[in-house]
C-alpha positions, 0 to 999 in steps of 0.5 A, a space after each residue: 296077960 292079954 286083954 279081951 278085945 271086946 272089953 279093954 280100951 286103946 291107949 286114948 281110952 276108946 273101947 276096942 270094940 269101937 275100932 274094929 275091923 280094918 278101923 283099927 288099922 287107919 291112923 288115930 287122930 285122937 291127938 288133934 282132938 286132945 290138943 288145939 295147939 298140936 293141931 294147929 302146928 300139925 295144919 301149919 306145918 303141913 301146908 308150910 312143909 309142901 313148900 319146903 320140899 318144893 324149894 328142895 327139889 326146886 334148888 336141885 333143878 336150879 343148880 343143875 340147870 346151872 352146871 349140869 352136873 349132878 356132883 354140883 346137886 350133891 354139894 347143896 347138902 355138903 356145904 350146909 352139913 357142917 354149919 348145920 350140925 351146929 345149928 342143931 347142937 346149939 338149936 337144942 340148947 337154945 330149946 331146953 334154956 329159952 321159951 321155946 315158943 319164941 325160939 322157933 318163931 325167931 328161926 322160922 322168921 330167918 327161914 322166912 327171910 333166906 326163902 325169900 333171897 332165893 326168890 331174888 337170886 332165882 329171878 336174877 338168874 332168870 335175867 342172865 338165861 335172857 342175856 345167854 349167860 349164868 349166874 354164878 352157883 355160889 350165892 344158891 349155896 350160901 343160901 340154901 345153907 342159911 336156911 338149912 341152919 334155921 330150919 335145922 333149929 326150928 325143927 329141933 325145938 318143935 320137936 321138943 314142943 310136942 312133948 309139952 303139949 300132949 299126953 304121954 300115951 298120945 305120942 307115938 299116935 302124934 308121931 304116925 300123924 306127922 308121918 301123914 303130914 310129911 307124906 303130904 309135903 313130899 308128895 304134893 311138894 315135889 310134885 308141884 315143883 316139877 309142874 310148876 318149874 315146867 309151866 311157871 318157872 323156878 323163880 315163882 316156884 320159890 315165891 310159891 313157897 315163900 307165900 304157903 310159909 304163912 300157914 306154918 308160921 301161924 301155927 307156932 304164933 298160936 302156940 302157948 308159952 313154953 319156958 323151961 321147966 326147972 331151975 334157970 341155966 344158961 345157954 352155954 357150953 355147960 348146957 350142951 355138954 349135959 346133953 352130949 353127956 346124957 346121950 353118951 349114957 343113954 345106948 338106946 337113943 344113941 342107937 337110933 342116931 346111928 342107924 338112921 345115920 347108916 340109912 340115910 347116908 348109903 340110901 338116899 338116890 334124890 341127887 341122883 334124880 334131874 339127871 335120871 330125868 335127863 338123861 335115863 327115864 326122860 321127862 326132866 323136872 316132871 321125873 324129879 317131881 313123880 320119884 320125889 312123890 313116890 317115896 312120899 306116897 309110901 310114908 303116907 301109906 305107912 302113916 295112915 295104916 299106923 292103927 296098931 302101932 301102939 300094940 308095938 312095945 320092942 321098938 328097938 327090933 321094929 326099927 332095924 328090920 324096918 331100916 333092912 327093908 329100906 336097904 332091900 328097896 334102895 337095891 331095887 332102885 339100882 337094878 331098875 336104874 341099870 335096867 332103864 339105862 340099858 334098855 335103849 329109851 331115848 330120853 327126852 324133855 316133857 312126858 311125851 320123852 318120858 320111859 314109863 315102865 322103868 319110871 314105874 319100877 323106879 316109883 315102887 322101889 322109892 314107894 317102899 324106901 318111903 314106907 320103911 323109912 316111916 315106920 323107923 321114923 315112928 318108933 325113933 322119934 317115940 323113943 326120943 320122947 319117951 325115955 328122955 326127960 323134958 329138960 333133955 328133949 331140946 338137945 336130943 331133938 337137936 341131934 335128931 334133926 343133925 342126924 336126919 337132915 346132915 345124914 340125907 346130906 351126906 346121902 347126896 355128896 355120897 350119891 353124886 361123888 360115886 355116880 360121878 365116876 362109877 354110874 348112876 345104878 351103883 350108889 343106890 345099889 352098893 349103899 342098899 347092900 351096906 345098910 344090910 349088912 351094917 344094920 344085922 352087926 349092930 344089932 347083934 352087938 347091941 344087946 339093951 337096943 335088941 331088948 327095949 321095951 316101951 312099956 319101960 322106956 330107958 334111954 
């Protein structure tokens, strides 16, 4: 039965009179007030999370710089996929059997140490530009691969904190919260390395991000001690196998691995973007960063607008039409990158060299991929905590984390593999169409995944 809105309460216990009008629509920072330790790895990973995407874009422009070529761009990704898939099995593990405080200190102090060999290896690469020469591209791959591999466990176990630290009923508030924050990073990161990549350099680019990794790190030195709950395991092939087990068993969980996978794979065009700078729209490192921060924007937009996301039960059908909406808007990217291509704009370096109105239609589309991307992200991530029991959550955090940084991975090895013998237009646009069609099979087919309900979470 319907509530009165003028009389029932929201799911923090606020009336619902207290939050009208478009009020009720602005994202609910009641989990900040709820729990200290949440918000203080919410700050810290915000600030840490700008200079991860920083080093993200970063590294493309490094490599690209290097061999310019955008299938080189593509393999950053590639090579890391497998030893990161790994990582976020056995990351998981390491989470349901350790304190999970001191996992993700111990991954981030490795995060920590692979920044700072790009530091290095950027300055050395700096030197050889002086002699008219290169360093070779070897050494950026090896360590952007060690630092998908700790990233990878690091995310994976704080992953599995927030559902220790926080009510049952906050998180998917918690959830539209971290959405505003990984807006934040992708809209200010991005957008900072393409500044400063132009005006600085990359190798202060990467120290920059080595520096602002101090704020995440002391967010998850305050954090309280986090042991497993229940009897002792051993972190083992008996532990990951119980998990690969329960997630064989849970359809609904399952699902939500695959059809970010789908997204992600056929959807992403960021491998394509220094050479849409350099050679289509114009503007070079600028470009990179304003597409980057783009899709950003539209992640914030949809986090900040999350109101009335605890209203939604059938996450299962949010999340589907949301991942067909992001399939419709990577189509539009390939249309607007066929139009600028063809629409005889001579690109150039800076934005005086820079095609505005096709950048422009570029932006709307990342806009809306972001904004999708978002609202699925919410609804998944909820789903995970919800209908997982805690003893679980590590190894399913784990995949998660595999699934939505290996698929982005494949999304550039895919983009830069397709652009290379076909155009730049056609990966985004071919990848949109498929996502579609994939998606409506699946869901169909699916009937549990069709009929979940959050008010009685099964995995």
């Amino acid at each position: 039965m319907t509530q009165d809105p003028q009389t029932s309460s929201d799911a923090s216990g606020a009336p619902a009179s207290s939050r009208r009008g478009l009020s009720r629509h602005l994202v609910d920072i009641a989990p900040l007030k709820a729990s200290p330790a949440f918000a203080r790895l919410w700050i810290g990973g915000a600030i840490s999370g700008v200079g991860a995407f920083m080093t993200t874009v970063a590294v493309g422009l490094q490599i690209y710089e290097i061999t310019e070529s955008t299938f080189a761009v593509g393999l950053v990704g590639g090579i890391a996929l497998v030893p990161m898939i790994a990582a976020g099995l056995w990351g998981g593990v390491l989470a349901d059997v350790f304190d999970r405080r001191k996992v993700v200190i111990a991954s981030s102090l490795a995060s920590w140490a692979s920044i700072l060999a790009l530091v290095v290896l950027a300055f050395w690469e700096q030197h050889l530009q002086g002699l008219g020469t290169h360093a070779p591209v070897w050494p950026f791959y090896l360590v952007t691969t060690v630092n998908a591999i700790t990233s990878t466990v690091s995310n994976a176990t704080r992953g599995s904190v927030v559902g220790r630290i926080l009510p049952a009923d906050m998180l998917s508030r918690a959830t539209a919260l971290n959405g505003i924050s990984f807006g934040a990073m992708v809209t200010v990161g991005p957008a900072l390395a393409g500044v400063l990549a132009a005006s600085i350099g990359l190798p202060w680019t990467f120290a920059i991000d080595a520096v602002l990794f101090t704020a995440g790190f002391l967010g998850i030195w305050m954090l309280p001690s986090l042991p497993r709950l229940g009897e002792r395991v051993e972190a083992g092939w008996p532990v990951l196998k119980e998990g690969l087990t329960f997630l064989r068993r849970s359809p609904n969980i399952r699902m939500s691995f695959i059809v970010d996978a789908i997204a992600m794979t056929f959807g992403r065009p960021y491998a394509l973007f220094p050479a849409l700078g350099a050679l289509v729209v114009g503007g070079g490192a600028l470009t990179v960063g304003a597409l980057t921060a783009a899709g950003a924007i539209g992640t914030m937009l949809t986090s900040l607008f999350s109101g009335r996301i605890a209203h939604v039960h059938r996450h299962g059908i949010a999340i589907s039409r949301a991942i067909q909406v992001f399939g419709a808007f990577a189509v539009l990217f390939g249309v607007f990158t066929w139009v600028g291509m063809h629409s005889g704009h001579a690109a150039g370096e800076g934005w005086g060299g820079t095609d505005f109105s096709t950048l422009a239609l570029m932006a709307l589309a990342m806009a809306g991929m972001g904004a999708s991307d978002e609202l699925s992200a919410i609804f998944r991530q909820t789903m995970i905590i919800q209908a997982a029991p805690d003893e679980m959550r590590g190894r399913l955090q784990g995949v998660f984390i595999v699934v939505v940084t290996g698929g982005p991975r494949l999304g550039d090895m895919y983009a830069g593999a397709l652009a290379a013998v076909t155009a730049l237009w056609f990966p985004p646009l071919l990848g949109g169409f498929v996502i579609i069609a994939l998606i409506v099979i699946l869901t169909r087919a699916q009937r549990a995944w069709r009929e979940y309900d959050a008010t009685s979470p099964t995995p």
